[in-house]
ZAFIMAR-392628 format. One line per 5 residues: number of its first residue (from 1); their letters; for each residue x, y, z of N, C-alpha, C. Coordinates in pm, 1 decimal, padded with zeros to 6 digits. Each point is the difference from the previous one (the first is absolute). Layout:
<sites>
NUM) A) X:Y:Z:X:Y:Z:X:Y:Z  ...
</sites>
This chain:
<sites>
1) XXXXX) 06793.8:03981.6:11075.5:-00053.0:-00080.9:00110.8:-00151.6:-00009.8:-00006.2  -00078.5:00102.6:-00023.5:-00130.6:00008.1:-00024.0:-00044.2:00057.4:-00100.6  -00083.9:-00026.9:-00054.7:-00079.9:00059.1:-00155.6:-00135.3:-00039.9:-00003.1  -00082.8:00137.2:00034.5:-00149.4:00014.6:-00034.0:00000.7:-00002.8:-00186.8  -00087.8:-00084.6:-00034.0:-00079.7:00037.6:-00158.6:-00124.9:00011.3:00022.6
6) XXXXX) -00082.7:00088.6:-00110.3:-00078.1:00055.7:00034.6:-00119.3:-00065.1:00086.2  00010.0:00069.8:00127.3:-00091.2:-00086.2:00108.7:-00113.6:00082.3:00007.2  -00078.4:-00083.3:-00000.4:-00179.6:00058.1:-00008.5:-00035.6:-00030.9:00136.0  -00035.5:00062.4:00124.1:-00058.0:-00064.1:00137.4:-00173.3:00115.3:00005.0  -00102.1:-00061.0:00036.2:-00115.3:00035.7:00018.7:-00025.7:-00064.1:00136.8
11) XXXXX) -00090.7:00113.1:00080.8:-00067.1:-00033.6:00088.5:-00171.6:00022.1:-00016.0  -00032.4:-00133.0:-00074.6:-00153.2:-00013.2:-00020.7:00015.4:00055.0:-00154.8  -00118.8:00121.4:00001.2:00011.8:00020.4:-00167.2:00121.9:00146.2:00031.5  00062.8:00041.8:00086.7:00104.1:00108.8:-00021.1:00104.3:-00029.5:-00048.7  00078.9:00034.5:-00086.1:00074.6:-00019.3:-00096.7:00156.6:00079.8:00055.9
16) XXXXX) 00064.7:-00103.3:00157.7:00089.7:00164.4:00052.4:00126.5:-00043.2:-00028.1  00026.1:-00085.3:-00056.7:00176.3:-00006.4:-00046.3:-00037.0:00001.4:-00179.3  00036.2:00057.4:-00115.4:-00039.3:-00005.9:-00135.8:00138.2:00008.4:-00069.6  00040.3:-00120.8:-00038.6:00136.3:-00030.0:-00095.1:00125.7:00089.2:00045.4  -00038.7:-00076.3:00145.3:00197.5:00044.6:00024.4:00081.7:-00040.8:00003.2
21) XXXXX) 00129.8:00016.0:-00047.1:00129.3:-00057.0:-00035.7:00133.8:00029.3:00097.3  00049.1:-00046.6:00042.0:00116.4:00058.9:00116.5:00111.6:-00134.4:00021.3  00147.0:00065.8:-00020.5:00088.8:-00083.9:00039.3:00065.7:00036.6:00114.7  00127.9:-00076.8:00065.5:00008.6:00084.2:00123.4:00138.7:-00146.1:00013.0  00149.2:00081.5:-00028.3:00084.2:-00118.1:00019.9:00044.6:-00047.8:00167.3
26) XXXXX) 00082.3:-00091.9:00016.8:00061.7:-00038.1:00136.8:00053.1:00123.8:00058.6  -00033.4:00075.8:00131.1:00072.3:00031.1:00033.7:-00051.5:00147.9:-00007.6  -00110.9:00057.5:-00104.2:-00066.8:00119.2:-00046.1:-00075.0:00027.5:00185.9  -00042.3:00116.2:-00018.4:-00119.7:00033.9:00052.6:-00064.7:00110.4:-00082.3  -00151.2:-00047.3:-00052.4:-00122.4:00051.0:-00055.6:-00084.9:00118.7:00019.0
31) XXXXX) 00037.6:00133.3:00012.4:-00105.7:00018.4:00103.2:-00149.1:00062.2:-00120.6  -00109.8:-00010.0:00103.7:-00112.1:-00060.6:-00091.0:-00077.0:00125.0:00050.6  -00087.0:00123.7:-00078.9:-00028.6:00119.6:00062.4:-00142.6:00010.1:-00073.1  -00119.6:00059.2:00059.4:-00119.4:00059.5:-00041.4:-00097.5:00038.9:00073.8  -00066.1:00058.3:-00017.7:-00089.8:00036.2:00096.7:-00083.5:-00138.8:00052.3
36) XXXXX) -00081.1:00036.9:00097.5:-00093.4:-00144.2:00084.3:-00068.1:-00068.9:-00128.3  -00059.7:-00056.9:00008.7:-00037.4:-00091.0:-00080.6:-00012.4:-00026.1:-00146.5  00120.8:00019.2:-00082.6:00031.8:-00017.4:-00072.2:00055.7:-00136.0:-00053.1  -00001.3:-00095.9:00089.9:00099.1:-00152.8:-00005.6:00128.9:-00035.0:00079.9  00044.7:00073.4:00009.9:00135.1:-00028.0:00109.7:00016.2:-00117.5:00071.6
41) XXXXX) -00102.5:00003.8:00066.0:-00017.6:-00103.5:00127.4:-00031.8:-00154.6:-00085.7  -00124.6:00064.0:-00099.0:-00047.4:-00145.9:00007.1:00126.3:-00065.0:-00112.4  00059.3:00083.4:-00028.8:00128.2:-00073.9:-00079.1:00100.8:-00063.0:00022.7  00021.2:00039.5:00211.2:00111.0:-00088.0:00014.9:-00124.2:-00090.6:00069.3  -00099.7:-00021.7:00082.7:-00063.8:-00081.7:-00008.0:-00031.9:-00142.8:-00144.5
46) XXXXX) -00004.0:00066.5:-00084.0:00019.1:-00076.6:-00094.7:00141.5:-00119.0:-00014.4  00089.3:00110.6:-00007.0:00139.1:-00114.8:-00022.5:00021.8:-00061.7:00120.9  -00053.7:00057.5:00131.2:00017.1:-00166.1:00131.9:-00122.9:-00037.0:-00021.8  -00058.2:-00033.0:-00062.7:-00113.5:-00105.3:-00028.9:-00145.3:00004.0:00051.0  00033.2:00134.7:00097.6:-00177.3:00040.2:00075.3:-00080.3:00013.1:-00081.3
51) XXXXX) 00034.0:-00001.3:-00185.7:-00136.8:00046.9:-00102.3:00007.7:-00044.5:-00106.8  -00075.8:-00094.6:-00068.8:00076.7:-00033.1:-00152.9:-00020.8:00106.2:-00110.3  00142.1:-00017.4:-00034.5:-00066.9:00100.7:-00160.8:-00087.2:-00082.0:-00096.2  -00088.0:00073.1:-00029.5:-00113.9:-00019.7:-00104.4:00098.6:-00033.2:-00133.7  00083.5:00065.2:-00026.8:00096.6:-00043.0:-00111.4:00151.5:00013.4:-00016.0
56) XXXXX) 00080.3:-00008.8:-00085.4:00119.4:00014.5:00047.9:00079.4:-00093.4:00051.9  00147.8:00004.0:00047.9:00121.6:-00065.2:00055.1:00080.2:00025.8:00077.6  00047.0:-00058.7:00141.1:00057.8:00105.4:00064.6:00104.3:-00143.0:00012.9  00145.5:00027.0:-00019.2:00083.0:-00111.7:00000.4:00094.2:00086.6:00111.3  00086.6:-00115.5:00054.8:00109.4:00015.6:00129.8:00078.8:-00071.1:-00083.5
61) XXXXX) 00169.5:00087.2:-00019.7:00087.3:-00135.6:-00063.6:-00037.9:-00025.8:-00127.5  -00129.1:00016.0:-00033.0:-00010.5:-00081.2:-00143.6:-00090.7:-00048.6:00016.0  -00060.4:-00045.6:00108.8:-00096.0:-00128.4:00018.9:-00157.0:00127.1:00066.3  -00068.0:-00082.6:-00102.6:-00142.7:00023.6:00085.3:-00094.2:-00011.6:00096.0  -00035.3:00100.4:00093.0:-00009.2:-00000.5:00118.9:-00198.9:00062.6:00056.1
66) XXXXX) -00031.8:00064.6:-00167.4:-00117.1:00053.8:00043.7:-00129.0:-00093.9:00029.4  00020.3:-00124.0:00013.6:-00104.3:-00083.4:00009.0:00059.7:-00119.3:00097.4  00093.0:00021.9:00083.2:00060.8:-00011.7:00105.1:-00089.3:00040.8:00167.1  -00004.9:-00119.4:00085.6:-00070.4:00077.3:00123.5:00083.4:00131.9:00047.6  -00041.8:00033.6:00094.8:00059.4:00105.8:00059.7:00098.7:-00066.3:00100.7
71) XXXXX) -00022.2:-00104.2:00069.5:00102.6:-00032.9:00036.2:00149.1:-00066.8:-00019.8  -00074.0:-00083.6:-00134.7:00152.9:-00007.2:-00061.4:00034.7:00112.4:-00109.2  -00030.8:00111.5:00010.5:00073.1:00075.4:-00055.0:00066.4:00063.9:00121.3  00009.4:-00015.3:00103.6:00041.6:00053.7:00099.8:00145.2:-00095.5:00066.7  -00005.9:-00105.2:-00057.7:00114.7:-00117.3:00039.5:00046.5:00008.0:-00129.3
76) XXXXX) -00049.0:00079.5:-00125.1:00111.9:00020.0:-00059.9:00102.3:00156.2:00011.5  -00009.4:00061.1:00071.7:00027.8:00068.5:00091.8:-00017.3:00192.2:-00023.4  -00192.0:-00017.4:-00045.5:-00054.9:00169.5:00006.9:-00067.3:00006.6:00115.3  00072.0:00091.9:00045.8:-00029.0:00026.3:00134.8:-00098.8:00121.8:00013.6  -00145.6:00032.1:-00002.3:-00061.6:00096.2:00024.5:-00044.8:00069.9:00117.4
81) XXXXX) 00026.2:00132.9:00015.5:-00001.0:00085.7:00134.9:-00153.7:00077.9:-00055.8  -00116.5:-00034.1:00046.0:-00133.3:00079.4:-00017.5:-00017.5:00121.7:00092.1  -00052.8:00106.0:-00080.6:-00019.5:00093.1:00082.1:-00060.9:00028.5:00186.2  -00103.0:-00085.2:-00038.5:-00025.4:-00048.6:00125.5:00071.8:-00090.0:00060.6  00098.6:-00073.1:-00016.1:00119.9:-00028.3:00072.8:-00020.6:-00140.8:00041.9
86) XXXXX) -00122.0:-00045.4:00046.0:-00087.8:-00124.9:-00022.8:00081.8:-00077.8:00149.1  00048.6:00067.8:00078.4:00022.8:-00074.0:00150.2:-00102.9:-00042.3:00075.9  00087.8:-00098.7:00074.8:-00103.0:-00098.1:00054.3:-00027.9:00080.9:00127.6  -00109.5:00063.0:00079.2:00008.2:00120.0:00070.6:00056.8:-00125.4:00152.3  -00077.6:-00122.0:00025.5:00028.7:-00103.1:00141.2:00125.0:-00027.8:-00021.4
91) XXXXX) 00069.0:-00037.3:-00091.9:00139.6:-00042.9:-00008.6:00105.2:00065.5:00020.9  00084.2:-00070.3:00086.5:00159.3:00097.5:00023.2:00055.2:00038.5:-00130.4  00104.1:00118.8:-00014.8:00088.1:-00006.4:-00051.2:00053.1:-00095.6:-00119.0  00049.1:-00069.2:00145.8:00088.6:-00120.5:-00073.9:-00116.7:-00112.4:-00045.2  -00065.2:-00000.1:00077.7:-00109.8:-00101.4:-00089.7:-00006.6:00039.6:-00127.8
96) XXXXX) -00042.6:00140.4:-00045.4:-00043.5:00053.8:-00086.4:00105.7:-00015.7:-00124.5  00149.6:00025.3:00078.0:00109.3:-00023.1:-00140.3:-00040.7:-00184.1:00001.1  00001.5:-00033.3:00069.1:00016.4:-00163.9:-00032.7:-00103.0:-00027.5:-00106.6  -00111.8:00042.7:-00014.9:-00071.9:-00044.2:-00111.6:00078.9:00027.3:-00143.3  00146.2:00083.1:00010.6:00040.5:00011.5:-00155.7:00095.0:-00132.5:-00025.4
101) XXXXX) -00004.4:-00064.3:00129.9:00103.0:-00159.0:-00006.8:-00110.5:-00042.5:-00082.5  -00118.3:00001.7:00014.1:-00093.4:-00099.0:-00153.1:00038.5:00061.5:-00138.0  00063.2:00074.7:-00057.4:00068.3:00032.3:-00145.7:00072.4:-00090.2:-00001.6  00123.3:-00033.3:00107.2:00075.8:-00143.6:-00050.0:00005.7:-00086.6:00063.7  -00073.3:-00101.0:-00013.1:-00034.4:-00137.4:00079.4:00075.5:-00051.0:00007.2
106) XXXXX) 00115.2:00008.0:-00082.0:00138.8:-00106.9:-00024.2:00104.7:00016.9:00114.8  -00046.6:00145.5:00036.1:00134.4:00071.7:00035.0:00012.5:-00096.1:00133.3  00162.5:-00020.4:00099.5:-00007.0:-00034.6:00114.0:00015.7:00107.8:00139.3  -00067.1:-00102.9:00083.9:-00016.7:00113.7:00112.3:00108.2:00047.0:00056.7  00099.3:-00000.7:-00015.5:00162.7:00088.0:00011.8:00031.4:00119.7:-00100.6
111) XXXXX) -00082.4:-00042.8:-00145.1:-00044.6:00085.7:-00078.3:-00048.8:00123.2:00034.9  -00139.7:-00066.3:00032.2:-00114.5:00094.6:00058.3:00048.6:00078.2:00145.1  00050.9:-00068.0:00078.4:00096.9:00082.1:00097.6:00072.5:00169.9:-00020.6  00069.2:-00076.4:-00074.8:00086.7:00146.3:-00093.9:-00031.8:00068.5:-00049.8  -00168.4:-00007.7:-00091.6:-00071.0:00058.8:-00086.8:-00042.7:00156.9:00104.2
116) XXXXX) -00067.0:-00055.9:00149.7:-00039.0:00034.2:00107.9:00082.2:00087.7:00037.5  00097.0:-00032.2:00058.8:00127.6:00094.8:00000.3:00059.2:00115.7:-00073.6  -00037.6:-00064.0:-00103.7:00075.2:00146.9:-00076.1:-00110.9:00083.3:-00048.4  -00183.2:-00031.8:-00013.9:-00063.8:00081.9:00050.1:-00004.4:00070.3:00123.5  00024.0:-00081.2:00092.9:-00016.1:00136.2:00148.3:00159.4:00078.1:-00045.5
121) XXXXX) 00089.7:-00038.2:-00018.8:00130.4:00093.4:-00013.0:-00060.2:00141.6:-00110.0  -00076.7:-00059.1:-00127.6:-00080.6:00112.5:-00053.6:-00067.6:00055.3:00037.9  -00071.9:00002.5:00098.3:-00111.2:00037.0:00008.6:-00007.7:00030.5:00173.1  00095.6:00043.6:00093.2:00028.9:00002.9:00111.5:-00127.9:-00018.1:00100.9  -00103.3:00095.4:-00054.7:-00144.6:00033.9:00098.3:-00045.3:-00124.8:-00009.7
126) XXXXX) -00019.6:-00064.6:-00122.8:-00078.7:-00173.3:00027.5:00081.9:-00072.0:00089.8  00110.9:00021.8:00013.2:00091.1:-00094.4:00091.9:-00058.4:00018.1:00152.5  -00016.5:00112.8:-00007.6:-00043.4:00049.8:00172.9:-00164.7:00013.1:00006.4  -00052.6:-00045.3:-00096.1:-00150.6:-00014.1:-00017.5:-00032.7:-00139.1:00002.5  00058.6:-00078.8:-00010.5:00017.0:-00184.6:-00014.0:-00133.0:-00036.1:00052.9
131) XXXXX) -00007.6:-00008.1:00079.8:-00108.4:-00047.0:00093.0:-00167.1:00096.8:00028.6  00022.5:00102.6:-00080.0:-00099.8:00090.0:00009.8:-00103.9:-00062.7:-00100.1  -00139.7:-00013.5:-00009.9:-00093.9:00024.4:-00103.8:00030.7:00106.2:-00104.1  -00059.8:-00068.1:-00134.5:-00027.1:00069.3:-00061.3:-00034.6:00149.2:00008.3  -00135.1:-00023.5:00050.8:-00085.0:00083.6:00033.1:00044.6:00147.9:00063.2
136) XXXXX) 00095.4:-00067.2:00041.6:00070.9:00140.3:00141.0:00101.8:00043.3:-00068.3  00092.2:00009.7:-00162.8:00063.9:00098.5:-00060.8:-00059.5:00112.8:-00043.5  00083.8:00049.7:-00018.3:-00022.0:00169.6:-00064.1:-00043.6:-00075.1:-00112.7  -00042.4:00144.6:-00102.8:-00040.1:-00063.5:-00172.0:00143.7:00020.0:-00037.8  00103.7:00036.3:00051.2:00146.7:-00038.9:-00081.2:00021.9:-00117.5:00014.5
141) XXXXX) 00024.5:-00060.4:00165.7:00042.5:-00111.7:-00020.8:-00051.6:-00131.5:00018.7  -00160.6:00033.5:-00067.7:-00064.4:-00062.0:-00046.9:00044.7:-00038.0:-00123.2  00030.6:00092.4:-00107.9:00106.7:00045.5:-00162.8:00094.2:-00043.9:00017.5  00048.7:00029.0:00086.7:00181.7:-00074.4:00003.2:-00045.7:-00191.6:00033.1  -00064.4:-00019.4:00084.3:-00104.6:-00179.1:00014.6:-00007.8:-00048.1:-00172.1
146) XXXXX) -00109.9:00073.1:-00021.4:-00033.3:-00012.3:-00182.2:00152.0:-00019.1:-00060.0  00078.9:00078.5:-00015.4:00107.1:-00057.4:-00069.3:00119.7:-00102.1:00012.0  -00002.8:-00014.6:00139.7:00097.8:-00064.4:00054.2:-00041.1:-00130.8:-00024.8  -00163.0:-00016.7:00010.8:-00029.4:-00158.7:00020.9:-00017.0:-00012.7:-00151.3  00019.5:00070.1:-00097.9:00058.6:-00088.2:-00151.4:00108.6:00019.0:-00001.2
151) XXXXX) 00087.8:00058.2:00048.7:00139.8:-00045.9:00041.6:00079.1:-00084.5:-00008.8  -00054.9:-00094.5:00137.4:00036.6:-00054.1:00055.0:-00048.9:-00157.5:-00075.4  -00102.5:00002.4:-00091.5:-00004.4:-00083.1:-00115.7:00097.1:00002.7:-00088.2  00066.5:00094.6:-00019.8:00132.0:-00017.3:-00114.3:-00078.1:00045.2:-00128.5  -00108.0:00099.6:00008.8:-00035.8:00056.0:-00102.5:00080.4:00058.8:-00097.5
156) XXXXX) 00009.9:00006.3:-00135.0:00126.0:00059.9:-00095.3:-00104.8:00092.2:-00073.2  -00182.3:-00002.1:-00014.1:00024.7:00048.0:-00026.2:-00160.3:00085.1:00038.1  00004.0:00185.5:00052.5:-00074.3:00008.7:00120.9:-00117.4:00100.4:-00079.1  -00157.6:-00028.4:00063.2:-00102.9:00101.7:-00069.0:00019.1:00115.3:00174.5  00025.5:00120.1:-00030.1:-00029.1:00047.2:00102.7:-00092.8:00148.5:-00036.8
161) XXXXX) -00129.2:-00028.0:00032.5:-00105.6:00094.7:-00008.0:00015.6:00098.4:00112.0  -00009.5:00127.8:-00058.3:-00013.2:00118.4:00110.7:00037.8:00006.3:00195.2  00171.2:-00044.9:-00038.6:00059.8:-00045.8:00121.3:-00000.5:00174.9:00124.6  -00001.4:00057.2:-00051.9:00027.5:00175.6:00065.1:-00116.7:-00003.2:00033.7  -00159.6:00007.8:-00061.2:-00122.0:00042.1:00045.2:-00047.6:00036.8:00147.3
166) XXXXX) -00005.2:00099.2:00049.5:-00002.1:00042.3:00114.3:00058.2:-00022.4:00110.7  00171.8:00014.7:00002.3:00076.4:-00059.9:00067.3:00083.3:00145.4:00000.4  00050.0:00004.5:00120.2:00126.8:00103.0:00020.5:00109.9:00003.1:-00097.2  00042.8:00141.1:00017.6:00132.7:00017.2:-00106.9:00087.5:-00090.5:00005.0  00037.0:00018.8:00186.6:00109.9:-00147.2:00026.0:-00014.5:-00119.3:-00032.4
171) XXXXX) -00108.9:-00043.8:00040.4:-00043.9:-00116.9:-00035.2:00001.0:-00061.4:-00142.2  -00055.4:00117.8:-00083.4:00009.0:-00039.3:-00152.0:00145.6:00009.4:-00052.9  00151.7:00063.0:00068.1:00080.0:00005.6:-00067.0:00098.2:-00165.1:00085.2  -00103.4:-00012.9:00076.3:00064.0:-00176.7:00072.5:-00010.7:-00103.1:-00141.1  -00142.8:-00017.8:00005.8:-00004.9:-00031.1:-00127.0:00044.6:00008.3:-00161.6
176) XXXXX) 00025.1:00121.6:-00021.6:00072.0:00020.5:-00139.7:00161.2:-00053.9:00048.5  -00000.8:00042.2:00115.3:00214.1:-00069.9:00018.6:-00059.7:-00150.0:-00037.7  -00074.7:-00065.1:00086.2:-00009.0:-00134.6:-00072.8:-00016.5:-00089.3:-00140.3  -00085.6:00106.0:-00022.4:-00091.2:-00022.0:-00151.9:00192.1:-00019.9:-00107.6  00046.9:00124.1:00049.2:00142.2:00027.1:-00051.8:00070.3:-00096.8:00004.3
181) XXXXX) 00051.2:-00084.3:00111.9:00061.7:-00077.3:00069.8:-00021.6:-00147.8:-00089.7  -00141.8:-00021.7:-00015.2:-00075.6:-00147.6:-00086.6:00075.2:00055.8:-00173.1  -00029.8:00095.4:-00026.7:00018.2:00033.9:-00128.6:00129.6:-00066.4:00009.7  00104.3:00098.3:00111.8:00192.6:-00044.0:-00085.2:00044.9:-00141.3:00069.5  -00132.2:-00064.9:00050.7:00030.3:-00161.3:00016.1:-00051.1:-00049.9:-00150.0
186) XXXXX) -00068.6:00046.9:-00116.3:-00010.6:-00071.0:-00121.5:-00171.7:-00029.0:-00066.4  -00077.1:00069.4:00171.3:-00130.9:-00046.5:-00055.6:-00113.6:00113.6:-00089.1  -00055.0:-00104.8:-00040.6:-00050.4:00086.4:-00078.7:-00151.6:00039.4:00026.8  -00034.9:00130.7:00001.2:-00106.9:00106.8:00058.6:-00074.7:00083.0:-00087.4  -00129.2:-00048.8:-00009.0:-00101.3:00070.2:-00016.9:-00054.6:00099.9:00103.6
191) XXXXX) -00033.2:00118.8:-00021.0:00004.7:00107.4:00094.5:-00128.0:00093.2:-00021.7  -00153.1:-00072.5:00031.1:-00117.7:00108.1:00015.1:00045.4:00110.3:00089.1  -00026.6:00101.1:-00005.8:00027.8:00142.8:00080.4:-00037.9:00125.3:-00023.3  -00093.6:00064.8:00093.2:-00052.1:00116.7:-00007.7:00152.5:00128.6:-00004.9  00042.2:-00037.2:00064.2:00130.5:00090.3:00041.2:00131.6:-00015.0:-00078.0
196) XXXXX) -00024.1:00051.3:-00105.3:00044.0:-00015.6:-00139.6:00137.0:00043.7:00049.7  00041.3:00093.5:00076.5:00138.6:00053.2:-00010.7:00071.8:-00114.8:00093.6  -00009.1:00001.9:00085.9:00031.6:-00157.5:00065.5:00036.5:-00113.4:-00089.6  -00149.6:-00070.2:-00095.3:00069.8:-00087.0:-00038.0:00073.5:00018.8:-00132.8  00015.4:00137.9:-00070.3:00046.9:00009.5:-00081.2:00221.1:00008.6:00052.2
201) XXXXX) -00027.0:00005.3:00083.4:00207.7:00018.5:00072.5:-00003.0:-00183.8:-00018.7  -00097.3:-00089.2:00025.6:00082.0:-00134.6:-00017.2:-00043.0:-00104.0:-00098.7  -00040.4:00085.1:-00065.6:-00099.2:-00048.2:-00147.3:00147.4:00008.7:-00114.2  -00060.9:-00126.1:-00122.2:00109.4:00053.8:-00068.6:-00053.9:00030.2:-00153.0  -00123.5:-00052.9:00002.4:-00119.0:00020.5:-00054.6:-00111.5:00019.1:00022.4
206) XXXXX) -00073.2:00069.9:-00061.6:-00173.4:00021.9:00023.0:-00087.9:00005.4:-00135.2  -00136.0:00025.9:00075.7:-00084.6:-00032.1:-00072.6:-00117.7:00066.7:00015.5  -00092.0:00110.4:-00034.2:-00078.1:00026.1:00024.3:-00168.7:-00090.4:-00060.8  -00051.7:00004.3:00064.9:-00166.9:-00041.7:00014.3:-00107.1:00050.2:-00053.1  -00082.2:00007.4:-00060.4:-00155.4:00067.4:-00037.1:-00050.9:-00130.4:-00052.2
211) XXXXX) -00143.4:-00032.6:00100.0:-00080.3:-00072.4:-00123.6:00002.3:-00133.2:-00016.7  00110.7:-00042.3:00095.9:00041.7:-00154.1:-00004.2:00154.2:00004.4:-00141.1  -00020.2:00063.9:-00024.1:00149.3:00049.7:-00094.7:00099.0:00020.6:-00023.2  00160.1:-00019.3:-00028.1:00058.8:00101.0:00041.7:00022.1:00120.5:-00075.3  00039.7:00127.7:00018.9:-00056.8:00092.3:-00065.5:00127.4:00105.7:00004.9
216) XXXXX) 00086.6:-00079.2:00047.7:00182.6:00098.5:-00007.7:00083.0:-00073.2:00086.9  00115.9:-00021.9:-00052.4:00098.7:-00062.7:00036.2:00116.9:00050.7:00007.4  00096.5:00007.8:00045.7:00126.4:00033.9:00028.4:00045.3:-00025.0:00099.6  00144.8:00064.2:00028.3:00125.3:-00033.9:00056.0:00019.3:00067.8:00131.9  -00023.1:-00010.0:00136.1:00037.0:00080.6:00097.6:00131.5:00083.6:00020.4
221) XXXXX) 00090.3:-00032.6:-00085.0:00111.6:00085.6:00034.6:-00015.9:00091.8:-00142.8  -00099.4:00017.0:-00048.4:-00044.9:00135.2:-00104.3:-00041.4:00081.8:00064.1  00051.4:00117.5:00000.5:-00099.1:00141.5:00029.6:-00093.8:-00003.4:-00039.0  00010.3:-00015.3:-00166.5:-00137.0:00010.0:-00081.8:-00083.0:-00080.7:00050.7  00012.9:-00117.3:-00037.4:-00072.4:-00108.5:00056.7:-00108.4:-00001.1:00054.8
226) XXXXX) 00126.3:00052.4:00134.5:-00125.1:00044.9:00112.1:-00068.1:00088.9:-00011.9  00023.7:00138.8:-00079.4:-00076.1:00065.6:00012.9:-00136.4:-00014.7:-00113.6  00016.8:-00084.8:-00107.9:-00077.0:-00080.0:-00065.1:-00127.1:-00076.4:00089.8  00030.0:-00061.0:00102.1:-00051.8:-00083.5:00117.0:-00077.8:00116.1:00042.1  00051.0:00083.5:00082.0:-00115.6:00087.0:00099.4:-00093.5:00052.1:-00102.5
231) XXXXX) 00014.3:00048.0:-00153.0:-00087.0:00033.2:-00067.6:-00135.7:-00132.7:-00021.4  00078.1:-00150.7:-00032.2:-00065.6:-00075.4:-00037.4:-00125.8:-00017.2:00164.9  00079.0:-00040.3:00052.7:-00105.0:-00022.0:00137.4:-00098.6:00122.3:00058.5  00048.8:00126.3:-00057.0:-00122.3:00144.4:00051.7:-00074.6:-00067.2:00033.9  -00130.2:00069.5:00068.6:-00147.8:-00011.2:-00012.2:-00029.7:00110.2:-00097.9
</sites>
């Protein structure tokens, strides 16, 4: 479904993504591990279109997408969840999912109806938050906002940067049931995350980070693997 070749991304003369390569089929979830500023971020920034790579190919399907706006890479349906979560703080709720009805312009509003629906059925607290501001969620379901409203675009396929980051146990295991939930509907997930043991239970692959690099790879349902991983990521 997706295939990085070696992508070069710089900010100014810094050199922070350097010939990385990554596939990731229908239906996978990625999860993507390294210490802070190593590239992570600006890499799924990269494939939704917030950054061009300096070199390199990043194809969807087959087709090339890295010199693509950000918004039609987004109506072709990558749905990115930023760490900062990027809500509109004046806007309701539901205002707030309605901006993911701009991913499909085509769609009809009986469509978009249902789309609505079976987010609040997911996502129960936005249902009873509808009418609230932005501004006035918790930072969960502010996170649970962030994902729902690429959702509800019909995203297949999702960047989700450091979704747990200072959020309750409960709260973060709301989220992994979901994160879970998108996976055994078929989509496919890239997974930045400090909280390696978390996303390693719904990962089916990983990847460790240094340098803009990747620098170890393997299989989440390896012991080794993983224990390959906590060595690779030390400080």
């Amino acid at each position: 479904m997706l295939e990085l070749r070696d992508i070069h991304v710089h900010y100014g003369t810094s050199h922070i993504v350097q010939g990385l390569s990554l596939s990731a089929a229908a239906g996978q979830v990625i999860g993507i591990f390294g210490r802070n500023g190593v590239g992570k971020t600006t890499l799924l920034k990269t494939i939704a279109g917030w950054l061009q790579p300096t070199s390199g190919s990043i194809l969807l399907h087959g087709t090339p997408i890295h010199e693509l706006s950000t918004h039609r890479i987004a109506r072709l349906g990558v749905g990115f969840v930023p760490e900062d979560r990027r809500i509109f703080p004046d806007l309701s709720v539901e205002e707030n999912l309605a901006l993911g009805f701009l991913q499909v312009p085509g769609r009809k509003a009986a469509q978009n109806r249902a789309a609505l629906a079976d987010v609040y059925a997911r996502f129960p607290r936005l249902a009873e938050r509808r009418s609230q501001p932005g501004m006035t969620l918790s930072g969960g379901e502010q996170q649970m906002l962030a994902m729902a409203r690429v959702m509800i675009g019909d995203a297949r396929l999702l960047l989700i940067d450091e979704p747990s980051e200072g959020l309750a146990p409960m709260i973060v295991a709301d989220l992994y049931a979901i994160i879970r939930a998108m996976k055994a509907e078929g989509r496919t997930i890239l997974l930045v995350e400090q909280n390696v043991a978390n996303a390693l239970e719904v990962s089916d692959r990983f990847v460790a980070i240094e340098r803009g690099q990747i620098i170890y790879a393997g299989s989440a349902a390896s012991e080794g693997d993983r224990s390959q991983l906590l060595d690779a990521i030390a400080v």
